[in-house]
BAVEX-789155 format. One record per residue (C-alpha): residue in three letters; x, y, z. Coordinates in steps of 0.05 Angstrom, whole numbers. Layout:
N
R  res  c1  c2  c3
R  ala  X  Y  Z
...
END
This chain:
434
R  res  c1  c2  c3
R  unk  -105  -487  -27
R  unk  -38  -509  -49
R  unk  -7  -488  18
R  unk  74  -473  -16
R  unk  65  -453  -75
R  unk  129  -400  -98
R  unk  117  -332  -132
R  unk  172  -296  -168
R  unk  199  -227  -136
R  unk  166  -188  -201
R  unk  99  -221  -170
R  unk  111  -203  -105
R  unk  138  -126  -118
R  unk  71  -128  -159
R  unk  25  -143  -110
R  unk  60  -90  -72
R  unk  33  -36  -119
R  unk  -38  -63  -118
R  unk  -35  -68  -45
R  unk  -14  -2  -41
R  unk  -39  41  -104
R  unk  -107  34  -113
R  unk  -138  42  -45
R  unk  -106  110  -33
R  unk  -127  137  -96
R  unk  -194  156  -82
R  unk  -210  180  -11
R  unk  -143  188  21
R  unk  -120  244  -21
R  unk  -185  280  18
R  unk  -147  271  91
R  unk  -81  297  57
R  unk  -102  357  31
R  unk  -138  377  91
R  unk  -75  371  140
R  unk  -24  395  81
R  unk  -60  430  34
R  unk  -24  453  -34
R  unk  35  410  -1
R  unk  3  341  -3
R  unk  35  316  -64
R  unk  94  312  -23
R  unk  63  273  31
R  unk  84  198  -2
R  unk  151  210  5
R  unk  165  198  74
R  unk  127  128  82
R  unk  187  98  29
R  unk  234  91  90
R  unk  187  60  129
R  unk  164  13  74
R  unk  232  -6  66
R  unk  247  -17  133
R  unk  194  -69  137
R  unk  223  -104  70
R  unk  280  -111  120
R  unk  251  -141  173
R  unk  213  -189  131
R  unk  291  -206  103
R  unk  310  -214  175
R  unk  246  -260  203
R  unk  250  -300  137
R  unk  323  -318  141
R  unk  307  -356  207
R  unk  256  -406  175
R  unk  244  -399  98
R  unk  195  -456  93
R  unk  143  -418  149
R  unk  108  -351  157
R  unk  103  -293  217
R  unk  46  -338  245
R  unk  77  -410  251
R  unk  136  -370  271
R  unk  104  -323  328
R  unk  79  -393  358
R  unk  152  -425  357
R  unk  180  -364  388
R  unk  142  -340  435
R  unk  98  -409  447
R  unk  29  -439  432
R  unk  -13  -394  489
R  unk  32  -319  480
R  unk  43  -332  402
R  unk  -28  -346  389
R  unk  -49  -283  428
R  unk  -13  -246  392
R  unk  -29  -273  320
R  unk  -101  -265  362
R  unk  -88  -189  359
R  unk  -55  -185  292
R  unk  -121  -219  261
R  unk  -163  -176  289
R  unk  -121  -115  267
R  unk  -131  -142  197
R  unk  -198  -157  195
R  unk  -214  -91  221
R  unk  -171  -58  171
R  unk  -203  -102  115
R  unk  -276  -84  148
R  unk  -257  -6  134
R  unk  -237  -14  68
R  unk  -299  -60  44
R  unk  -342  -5  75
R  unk  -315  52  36
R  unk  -315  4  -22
R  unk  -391  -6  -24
R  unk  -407  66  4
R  unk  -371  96  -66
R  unk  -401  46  -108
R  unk  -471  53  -80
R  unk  -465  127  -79
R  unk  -429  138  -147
R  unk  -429  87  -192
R  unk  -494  28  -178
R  unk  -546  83  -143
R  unk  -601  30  -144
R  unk  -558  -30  -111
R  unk  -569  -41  -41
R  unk  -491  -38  6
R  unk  -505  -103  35
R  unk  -510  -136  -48
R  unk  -441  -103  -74
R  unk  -409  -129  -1
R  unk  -428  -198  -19
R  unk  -418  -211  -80
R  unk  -345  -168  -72
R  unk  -338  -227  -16
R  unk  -358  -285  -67
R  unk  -307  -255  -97
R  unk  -253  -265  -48
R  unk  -275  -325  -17
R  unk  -264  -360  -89
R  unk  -189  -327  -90
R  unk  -179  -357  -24
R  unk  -201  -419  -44
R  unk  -149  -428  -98
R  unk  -84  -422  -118
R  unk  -35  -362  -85
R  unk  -5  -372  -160
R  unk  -76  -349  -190
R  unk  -75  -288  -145
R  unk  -9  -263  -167
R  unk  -11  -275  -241
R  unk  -77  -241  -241
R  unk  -47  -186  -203
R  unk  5  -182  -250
R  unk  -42  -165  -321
R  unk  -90  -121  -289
R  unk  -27  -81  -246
R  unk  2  -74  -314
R  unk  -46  -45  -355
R  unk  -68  5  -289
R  unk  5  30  -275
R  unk  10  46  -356
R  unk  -55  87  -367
R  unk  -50  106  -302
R  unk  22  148  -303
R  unk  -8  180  -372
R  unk  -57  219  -325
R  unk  -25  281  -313
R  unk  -21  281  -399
R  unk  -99  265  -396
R  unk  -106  319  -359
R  unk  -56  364  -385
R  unk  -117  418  -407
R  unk  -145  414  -335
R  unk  -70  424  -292
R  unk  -72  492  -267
R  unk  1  504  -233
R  unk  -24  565  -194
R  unk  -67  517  -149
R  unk  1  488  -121
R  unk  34  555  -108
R  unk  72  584  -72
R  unk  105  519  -68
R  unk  132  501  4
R  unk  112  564  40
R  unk  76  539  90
R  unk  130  518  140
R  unk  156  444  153
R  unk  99  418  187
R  unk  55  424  134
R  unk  78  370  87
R  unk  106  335  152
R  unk  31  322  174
R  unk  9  295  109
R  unk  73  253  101
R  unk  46  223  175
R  unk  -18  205  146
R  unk  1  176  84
R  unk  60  130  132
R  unk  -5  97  154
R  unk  -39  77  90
R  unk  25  40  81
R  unk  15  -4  133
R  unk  -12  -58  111
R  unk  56  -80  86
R  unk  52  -133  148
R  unk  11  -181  105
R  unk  70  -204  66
R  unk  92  -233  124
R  unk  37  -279  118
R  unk  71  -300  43
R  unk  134  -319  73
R  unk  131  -391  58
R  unk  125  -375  -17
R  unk  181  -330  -32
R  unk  241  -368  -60
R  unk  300  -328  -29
R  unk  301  -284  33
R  unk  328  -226  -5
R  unk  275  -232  -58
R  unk  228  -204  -3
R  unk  271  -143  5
R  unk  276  -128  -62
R  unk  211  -143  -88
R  unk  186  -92  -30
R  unk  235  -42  -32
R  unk  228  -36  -113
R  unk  151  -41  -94
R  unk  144  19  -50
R  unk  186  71  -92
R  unk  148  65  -148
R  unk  85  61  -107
R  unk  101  125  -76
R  unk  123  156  -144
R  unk  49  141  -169
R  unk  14  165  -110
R  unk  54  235  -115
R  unk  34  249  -189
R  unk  -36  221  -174
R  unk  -37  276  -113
R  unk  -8  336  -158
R  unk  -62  318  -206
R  unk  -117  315  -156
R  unk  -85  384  -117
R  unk  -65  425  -194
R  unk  -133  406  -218
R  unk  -189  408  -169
R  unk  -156  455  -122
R  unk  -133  437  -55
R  unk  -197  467  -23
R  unk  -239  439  -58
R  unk  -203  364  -46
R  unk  -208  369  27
R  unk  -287  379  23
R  unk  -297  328  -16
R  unk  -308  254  -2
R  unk  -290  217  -61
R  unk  -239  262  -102
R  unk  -201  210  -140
R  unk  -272  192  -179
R  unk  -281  264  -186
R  unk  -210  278  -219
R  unk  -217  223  -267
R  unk  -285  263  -298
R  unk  -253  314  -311
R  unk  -211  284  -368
R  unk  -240  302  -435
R  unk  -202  287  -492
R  unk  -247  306  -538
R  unk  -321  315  -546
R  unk  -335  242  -558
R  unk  -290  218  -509
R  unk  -318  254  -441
R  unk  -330  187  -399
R  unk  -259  159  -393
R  unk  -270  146  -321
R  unk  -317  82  -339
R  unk  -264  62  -367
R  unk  -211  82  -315
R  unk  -258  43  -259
R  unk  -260  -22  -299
R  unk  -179  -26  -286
R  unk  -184  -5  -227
R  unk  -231  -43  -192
R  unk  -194  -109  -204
R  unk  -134  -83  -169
R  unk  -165  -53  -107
R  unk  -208  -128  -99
R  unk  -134  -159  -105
R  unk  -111  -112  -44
R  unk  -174  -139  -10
R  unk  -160  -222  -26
R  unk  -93  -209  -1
R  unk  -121  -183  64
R  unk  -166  -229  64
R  unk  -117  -289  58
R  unk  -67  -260  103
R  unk  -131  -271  157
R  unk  -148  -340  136
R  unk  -73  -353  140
R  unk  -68  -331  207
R  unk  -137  -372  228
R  unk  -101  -429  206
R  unk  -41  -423  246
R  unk  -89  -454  304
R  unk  -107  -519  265
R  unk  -57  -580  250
R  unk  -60  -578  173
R  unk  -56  -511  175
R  unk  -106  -507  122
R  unk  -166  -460  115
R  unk  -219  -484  67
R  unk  -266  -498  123
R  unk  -267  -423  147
R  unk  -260  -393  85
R  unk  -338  -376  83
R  unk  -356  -374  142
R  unk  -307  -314  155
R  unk  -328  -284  93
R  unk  -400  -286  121
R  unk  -379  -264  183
R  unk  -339  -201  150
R  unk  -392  -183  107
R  unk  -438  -175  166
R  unk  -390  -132  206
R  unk  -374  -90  145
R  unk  -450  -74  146
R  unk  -456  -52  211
R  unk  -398  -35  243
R  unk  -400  44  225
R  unk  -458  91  211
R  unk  -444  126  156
R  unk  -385  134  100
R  unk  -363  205  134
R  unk  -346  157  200
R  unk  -312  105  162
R  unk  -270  150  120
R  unk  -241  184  172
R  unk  -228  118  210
R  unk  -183  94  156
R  unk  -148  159  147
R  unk  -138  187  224
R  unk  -159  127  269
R  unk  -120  63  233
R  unk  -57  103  240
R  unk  -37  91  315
R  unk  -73  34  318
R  unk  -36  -2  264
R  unk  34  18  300
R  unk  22  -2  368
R  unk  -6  -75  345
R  unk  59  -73  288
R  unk  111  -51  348
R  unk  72  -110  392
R  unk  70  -163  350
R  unk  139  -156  306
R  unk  171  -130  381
R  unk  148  -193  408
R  unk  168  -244  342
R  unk  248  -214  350
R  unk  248  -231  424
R  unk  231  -289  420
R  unk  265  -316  366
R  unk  325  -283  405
R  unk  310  -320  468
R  unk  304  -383  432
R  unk  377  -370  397
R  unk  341  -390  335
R  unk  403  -383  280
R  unk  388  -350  215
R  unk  415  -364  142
R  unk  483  -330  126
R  unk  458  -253  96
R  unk  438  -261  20
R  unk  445  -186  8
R  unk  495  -150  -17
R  unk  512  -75  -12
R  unk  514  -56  -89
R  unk  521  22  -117
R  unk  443  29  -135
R  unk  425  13  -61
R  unk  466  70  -31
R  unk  445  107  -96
R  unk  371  93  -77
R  unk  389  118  1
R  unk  424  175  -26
R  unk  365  200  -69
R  unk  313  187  -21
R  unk  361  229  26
R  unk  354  283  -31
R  unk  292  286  -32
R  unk  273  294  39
R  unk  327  346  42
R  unk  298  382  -14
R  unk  225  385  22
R  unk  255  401  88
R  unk  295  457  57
R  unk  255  487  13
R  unk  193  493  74
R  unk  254  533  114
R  unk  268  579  60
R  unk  213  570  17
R  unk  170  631  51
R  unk  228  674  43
R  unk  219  681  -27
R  unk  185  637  -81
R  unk  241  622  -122
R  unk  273  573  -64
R  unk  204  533  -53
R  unk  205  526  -131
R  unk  271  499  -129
R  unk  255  470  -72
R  unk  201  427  -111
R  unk  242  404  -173
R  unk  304  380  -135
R  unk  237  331  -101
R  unk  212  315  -165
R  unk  286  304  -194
R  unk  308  257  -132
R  unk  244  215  -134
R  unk  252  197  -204
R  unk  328  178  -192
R  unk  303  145  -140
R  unk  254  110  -177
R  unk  314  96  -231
R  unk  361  66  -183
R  unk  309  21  -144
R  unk  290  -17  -214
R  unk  368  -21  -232
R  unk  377  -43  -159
R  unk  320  -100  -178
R  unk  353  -119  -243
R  unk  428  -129  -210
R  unk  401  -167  -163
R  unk  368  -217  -206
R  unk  429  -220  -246
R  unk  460  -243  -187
R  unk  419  -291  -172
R  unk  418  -320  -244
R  unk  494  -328  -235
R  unk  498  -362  -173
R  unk  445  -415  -197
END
């Protein structure tokens, strides 16, 4: 694998989308619904500041070395024994988070889509799969990611006009009435599907520019979390929110119900062939970002020789580690949340201290404070407020949680607005100065 090879910050805000998008379309929305019910299309606007807060970091750790990622730098930091502990614990973190999704993976496609395909076929060929991405070019991996991202984000924002016969706006009233804790507890769930955000630290080493890695994520995560609201209003205006927190797979059960007309009932074949190039592209990121670690331990810092053999080895687990797709989907919803902080707190915790101790000096700061970033702040700020406020008055009458609702649809799009203007002055900038 052509160890340095340098992406663009349109690749890497990209492959923040796939990482994000297409693995919480399908059984997440489940786990939301059932802790917010009819509020759960509000639930992806609190992970933004997170997800931008870890842009920041990545800014931070990447101004001290640009040429290395989190791994080679946990080791300089905090030494060969304590840094490769904790890259130890990191690795395992990921594999188990990659385990969890593979499983789910195979469960829906078994169940739904190949009935007469044993798990343990789809789980190896889906890790042929990966194992050749790993094998290759990080180049390959983004400018695939970039055509099939594409084409899913553009059919996929038309949804709620695909569906436009099926929306039923009674199914998400009375908007906001159910006090602030509602949409609070599905905004806590949804913060940890955003998690794996950590990988890109692994991609250090091929960004060009350490603010390219704040803006590519920052751009990355708004407009995730703009198409992970209007794939949640779809899922709760359409199939009811009762109905979504029974059932398993309710992302594959919205898409059949769009009909456009009688000829043209089974859209969601098509639908599944866009999206199941994006959600394997989550998966060989995840799966890199552990052969990258791995090969933090070796000289060359090369992983070709473990490529299949970990593949094997994740297969396997991915097999056996849970006994059915009821344990595995709650898992990833409920049980990868405070696990994923505590080893993120550890591990990042750990990297800042010791880079601290060492008095490693950073680059001179490569961002600049423009008018679209505090516009972005102040719209996110908006937004929340809107949520909050409407929840406090909302059950007072229905009026304010209506209002309540469009101010949070108004502000995200802003938001949304400003975070691609944000993008676009920044590469002007950069244009300039080269």
């Amino acid at each position: 694998m052509q160890d340095r090879m340098k992406v663009t910050t349109m690749q890497m805000s990209m492959l923040v989308g796939s990482l994000l998008i297409a693995s919480n379309m399908n059984t997440m929305p489940t786990a939301l619904t059932m802790a917010s019910e009819q509020d759960a299309w509000y639930a992806y606007l609190f992970p933004i500041p997170y997800g931008i807060f870890m842009g920041y970091l990545l800014w931070r750790l990447m101004r001290f070395n640009p040429e290395k990622n989190m791994y080679e730098m946990m080791q300089y930091s905090c030494g060969k024994w304590l840094g490769g502990l904790l890259n130890g614990i990191l690795i395992a973190y990921l594999m188990l988070d990659l385990i969890s999704q593979l499983r789910i993976y195979s469960d829906f496609f078994s169940s739904s889509i190949l009935l007469r395909t044993p798990q343990i076929y789809i789980l190896l060929m889906t890790m042929l799969l990966l194992s050749y991405y790993a094998g290759g070019s990080m180049e390959h991996l983004f400018r695939t990611n970039v055509v099939f991202i594409t084409l899913f984000l553009s059919l996929f924002a038309l949804t709620p006009l695909l569906l436009l016969n099926e929306i039923d706006m009674q199914k998400l009233k009375p908007f906001l009435s159910g006090g602030v804790a509602q949409p609070l507890k599905g905004g806590l769930l949804a913060l940890g599907s955003f998690t794996d955000l950590i990988i890109f630290g692994s991609f250090l080493h091929h960004v060009r520019k350490p603010r390219d890695i704040y803006i590519a994520m920052k751009m990355g995560v708004i407009y995730s979390a703009m198409m992970l609201t209007i794939w949640l209003f779809c899922v709760v205006s359409v199939v009811s929110p009762i109905l979504s927190s029974r059932v398993l797979y309710i992302g594959w059960i919205l898409v059949q119900q769009i009909h456009i007309t009688d000829f043209l009932d089974r859209i969601d074949l098509f639908l599944i062939s866009l999206y199941v190039p994006v959600l394997l592209i989550k998966y060989a990121a995840l799966y890199i970002a552990i052969l990258t670690g791995i090969a933090s331990y070796t000289k060359k810092k090369k992983f070709d020789f473990i490529n299949l053999p970990m593949g094997i080895v994740i297969t396997i687990l991915a097999a056996i580690s849970f006994d059915n797709t009821d344990e595995v989907s709650l898992f990833y919803a409920f049980g990868m949340l405070p696990l994923s902080f505590g080893v993120q707190i550890l591990f990042l915790g750990s990297l800042f201290i010791g880079l601290a101790i060492r008095k490693k000096k950073s680059m001179p700061p490569d961002l600049r404070i423009s008018g679209y970033g505090i516009g972005v702040w102040l719209t996110l700020v908006g937004a929340i407020a809107s949520v909050v406020g409407g929840t406090m008055v909302g059950n007072m009458r229905g009026i304010y949680g209506d209002i309540g609702s469009t101010l949070f649809i108004c502000f995200l799009v802003l938001c949304v607005f400003m975070s691609f203007k944000e993008y676009g002055k920044g590469i002007e900038a950069r244009g300039k100065n080269s």
